[in-house]
ZALUM-491581 format. One record per atom (N, C-alpha, C): x negated, y negated, z negated; residue in one letter. Coordinates in steps of 0.001 Angstrom, whole numbers, padded with zeros to 6 digits, always signed. Each point is the difference from the previous one (the first is absolute). Layout:
XYZA ...
// end
This chain:
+006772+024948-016667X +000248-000257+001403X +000300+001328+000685X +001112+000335+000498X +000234+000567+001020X -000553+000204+001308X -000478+001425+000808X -001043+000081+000754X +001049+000097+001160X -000304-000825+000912X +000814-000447+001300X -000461+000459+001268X +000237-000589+001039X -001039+000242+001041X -001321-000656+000353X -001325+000962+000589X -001237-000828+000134X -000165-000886+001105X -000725-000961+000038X -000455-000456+000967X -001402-000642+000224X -000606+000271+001042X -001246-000058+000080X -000462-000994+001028X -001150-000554-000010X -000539-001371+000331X -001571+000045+000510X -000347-000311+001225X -001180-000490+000298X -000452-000646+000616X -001025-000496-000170X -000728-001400+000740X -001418+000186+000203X -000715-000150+000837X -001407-000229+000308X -000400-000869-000153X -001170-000409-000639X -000660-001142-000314X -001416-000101+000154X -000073-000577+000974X -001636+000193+001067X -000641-001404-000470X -000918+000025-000409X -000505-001479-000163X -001020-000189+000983X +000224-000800+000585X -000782-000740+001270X -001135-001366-000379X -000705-000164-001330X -000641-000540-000301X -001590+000042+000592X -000376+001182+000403X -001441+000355+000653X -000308-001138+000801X -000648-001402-000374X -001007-000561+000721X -001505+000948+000519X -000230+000696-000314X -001044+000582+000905X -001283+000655-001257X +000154-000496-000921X -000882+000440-001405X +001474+000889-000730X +001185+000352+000019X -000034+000735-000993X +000723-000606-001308X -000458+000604-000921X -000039-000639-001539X -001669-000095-000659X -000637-000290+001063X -001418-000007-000380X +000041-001092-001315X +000533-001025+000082X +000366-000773-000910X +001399-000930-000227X +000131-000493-001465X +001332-000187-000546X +000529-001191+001618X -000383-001019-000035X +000027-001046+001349X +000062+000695+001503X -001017+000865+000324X -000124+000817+001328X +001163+000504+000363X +001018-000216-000794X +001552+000940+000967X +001498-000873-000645X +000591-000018+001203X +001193-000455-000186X +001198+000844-000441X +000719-000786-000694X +001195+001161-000994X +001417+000154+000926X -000437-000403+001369X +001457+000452+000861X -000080+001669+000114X +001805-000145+000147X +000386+001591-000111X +001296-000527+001003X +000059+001444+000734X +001477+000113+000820X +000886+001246-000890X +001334-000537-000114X +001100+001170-000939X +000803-000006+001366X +000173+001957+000281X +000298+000338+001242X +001146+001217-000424X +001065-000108+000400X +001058+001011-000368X +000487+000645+001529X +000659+001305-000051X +000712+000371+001432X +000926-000913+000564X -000020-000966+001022X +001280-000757+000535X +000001-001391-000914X -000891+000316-000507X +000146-001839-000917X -001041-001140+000793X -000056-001129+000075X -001198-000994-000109X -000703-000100-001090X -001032+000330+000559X -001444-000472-000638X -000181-000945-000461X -000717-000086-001663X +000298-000944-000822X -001729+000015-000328X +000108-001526+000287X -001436-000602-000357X +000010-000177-001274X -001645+000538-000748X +000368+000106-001431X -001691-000958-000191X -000465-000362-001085X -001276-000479-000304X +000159+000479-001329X -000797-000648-001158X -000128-000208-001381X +000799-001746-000012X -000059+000226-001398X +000431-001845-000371X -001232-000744+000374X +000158-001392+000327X -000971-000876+000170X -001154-000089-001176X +000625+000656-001179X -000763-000396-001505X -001011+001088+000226X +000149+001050+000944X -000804+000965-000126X -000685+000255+001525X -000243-001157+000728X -000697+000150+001145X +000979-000085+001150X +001370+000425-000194X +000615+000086+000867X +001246-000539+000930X +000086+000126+000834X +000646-001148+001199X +001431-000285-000495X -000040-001625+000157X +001171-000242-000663X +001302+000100+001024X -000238+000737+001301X +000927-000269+000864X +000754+001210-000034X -000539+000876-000490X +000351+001649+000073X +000564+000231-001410X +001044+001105+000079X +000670+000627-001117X -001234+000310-000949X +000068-000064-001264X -000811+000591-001268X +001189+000529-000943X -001073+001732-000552X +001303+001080-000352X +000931-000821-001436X -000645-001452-000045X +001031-000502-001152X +001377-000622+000846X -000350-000372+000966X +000563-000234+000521X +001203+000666+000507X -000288+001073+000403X +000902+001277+000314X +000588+000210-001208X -000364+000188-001085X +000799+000673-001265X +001067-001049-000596X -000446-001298+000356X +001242-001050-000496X +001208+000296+001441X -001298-000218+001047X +001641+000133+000827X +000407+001293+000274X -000027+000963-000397X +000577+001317-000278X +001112+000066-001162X -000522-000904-000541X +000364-000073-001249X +001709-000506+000479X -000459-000894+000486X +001407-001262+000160X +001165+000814+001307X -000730+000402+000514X +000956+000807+000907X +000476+001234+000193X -000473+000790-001261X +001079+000772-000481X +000722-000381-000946X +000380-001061-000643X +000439-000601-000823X +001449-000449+000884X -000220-000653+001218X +000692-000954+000679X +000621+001331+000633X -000651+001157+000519X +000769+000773+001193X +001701+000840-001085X -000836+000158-001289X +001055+000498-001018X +000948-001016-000237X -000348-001001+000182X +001204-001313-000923X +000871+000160+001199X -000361+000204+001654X +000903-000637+001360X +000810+000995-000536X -000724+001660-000146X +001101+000507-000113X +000904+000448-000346X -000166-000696-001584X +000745+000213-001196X +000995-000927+000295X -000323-001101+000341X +000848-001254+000497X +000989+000378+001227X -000102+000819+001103X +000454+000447+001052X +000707+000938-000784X +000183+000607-000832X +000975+001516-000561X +000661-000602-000723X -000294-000858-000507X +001152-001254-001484X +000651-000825+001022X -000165-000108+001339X +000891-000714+000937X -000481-002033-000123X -001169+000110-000494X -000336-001266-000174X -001517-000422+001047X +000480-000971+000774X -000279-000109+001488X -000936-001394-001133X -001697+000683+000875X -000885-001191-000262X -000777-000207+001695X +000034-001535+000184X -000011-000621+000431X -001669-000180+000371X -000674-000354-000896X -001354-000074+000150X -000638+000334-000853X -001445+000257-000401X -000659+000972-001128X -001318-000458+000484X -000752-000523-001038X -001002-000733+000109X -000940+000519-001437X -001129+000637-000576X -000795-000073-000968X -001461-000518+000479X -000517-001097-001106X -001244-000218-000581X -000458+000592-000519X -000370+001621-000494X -000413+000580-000455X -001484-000469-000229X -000542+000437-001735X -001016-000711-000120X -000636+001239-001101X -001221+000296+000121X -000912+000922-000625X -001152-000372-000644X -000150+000134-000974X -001056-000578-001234X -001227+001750+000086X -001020-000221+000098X -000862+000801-000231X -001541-000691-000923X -000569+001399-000672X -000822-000450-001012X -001163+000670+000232X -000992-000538+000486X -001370+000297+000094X -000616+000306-001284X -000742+001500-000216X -000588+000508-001145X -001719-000649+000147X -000157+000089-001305X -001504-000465+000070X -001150+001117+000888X +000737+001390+000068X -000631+000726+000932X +000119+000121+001446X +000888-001320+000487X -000050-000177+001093X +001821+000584+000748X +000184+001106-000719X +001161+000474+000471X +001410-000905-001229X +001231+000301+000835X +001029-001090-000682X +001383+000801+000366X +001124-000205-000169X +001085+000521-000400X +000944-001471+000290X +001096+000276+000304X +001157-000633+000437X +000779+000048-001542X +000165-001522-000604X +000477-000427-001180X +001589+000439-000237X +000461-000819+001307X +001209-000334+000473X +000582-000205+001738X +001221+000606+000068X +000367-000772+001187X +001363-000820-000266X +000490-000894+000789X +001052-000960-000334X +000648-000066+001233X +001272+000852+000303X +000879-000577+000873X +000640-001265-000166X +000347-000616+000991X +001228-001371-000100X +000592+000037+001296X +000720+000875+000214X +001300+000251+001147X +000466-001357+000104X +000018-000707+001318X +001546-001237-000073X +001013+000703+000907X +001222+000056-000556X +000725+000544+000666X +001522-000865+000570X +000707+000416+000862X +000699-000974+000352X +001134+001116+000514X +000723-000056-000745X +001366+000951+000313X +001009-001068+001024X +000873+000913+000149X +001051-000621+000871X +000977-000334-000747X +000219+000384-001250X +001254-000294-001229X -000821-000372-000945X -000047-000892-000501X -000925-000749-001495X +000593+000842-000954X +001625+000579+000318X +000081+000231-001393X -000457+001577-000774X -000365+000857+001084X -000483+000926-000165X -001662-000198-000328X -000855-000966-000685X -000921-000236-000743X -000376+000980-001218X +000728+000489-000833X +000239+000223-001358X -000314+001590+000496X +001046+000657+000640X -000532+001541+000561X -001027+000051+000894X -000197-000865+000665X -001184-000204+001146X -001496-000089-001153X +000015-000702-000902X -000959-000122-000953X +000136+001814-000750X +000713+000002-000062X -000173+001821-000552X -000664+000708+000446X +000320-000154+001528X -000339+001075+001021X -001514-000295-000067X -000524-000817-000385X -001239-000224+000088X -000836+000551-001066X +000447+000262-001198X -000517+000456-001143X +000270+001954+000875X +000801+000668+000116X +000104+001076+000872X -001241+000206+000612X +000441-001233+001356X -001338+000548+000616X -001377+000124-000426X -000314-000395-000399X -001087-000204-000972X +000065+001082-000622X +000722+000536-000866X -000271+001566-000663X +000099+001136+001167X +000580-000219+001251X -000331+000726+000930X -001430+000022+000775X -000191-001011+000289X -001554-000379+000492X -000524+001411+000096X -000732+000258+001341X -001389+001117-000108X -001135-000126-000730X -000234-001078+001278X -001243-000848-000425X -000164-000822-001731X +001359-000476-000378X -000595-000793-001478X +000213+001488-001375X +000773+000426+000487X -000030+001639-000794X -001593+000438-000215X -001059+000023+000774X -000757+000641+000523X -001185-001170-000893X -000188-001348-000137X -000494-000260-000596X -000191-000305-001439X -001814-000130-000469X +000164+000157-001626X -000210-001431-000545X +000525-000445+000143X -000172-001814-000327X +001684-000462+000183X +000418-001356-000421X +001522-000730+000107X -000190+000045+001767X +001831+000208+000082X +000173-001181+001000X +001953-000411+000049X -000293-001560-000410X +000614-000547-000191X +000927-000413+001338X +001640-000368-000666X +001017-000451+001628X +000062-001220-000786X -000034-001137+000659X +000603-001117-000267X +000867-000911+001063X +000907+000882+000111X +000609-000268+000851X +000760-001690+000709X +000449-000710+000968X +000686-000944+000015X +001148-000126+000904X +001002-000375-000070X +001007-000408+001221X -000396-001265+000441X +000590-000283+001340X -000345-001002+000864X +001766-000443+000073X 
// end
């Protein structure tokens, strides 16, 4: 790999769980967290429900599939936009398999894109499906992880 230009990234992550004990015990505190960047909205974060935590709020699996899927999608627009092939709508189910260790900690198996996509020319399908294998070897984010992640792409 060729050394390019850097770029650098930060976020604050304050967890606002303190009912009034602390971590005096495992139950005594809630797993909400606020993720706070310069000029961004504030992103309500918890744990997963499996682990105490609120099912209404982002959990960091959560974030890593959809991180996942949208650098995936921001590379395909614009691989698709430079090949002159105009998409229409862009839709993924992205779906993430993780594996709980008997020591409590677990690891992400797999993730599974499924883009539906809906071009404005059907017949540009065949390079439009390329561009997708591309983006995907471009990816930051799926570069960056040590587990699959799969495109399974579809036209609409």
């Amino acid at each position: 790999m060729t050394t390019g230009r850097t770029h650098s990234y930060a976020a604050t992550v304050t967890w606002t769980g303190n009912s009034g004990e602390g971590t005096a015990s495992y139950r005594a505190y809630a797993r909400s967290y606020d993720v706070a960047a310069p000029g961004k909205p504030v992103i309500a974060g918890s744990s997963d429900p499996a682990f105490r935590g609120d099912a209404a709020r982002w959990n960091p699996e959560d974030l890593l599939v959809a991180s996942l899927s949208a650098c995936h999608m921001l590379w395909f627009l614009h691989l698709c936009a430079a090949a002159r092939i105009v998409v229409e709508s862009y839709e993924d189910a992205a779906a993430g398999t993780m594996v709980e260790g008997e020591d409590g900690g677990g690891r992400f198996r797999e993730v599974v894109l499924h883009p539906a996509v809906t071009l404005r020319d059907r017949n540009q399908q065949a390079e439009a499906a390329a561009l997708h294998h591309e983006a995907h070897g471009k990816c930051f984010i799926a570069n960056s992880m040590n587990f699959p992640v799969r495109v399974e792409p579809r036209f609409l």
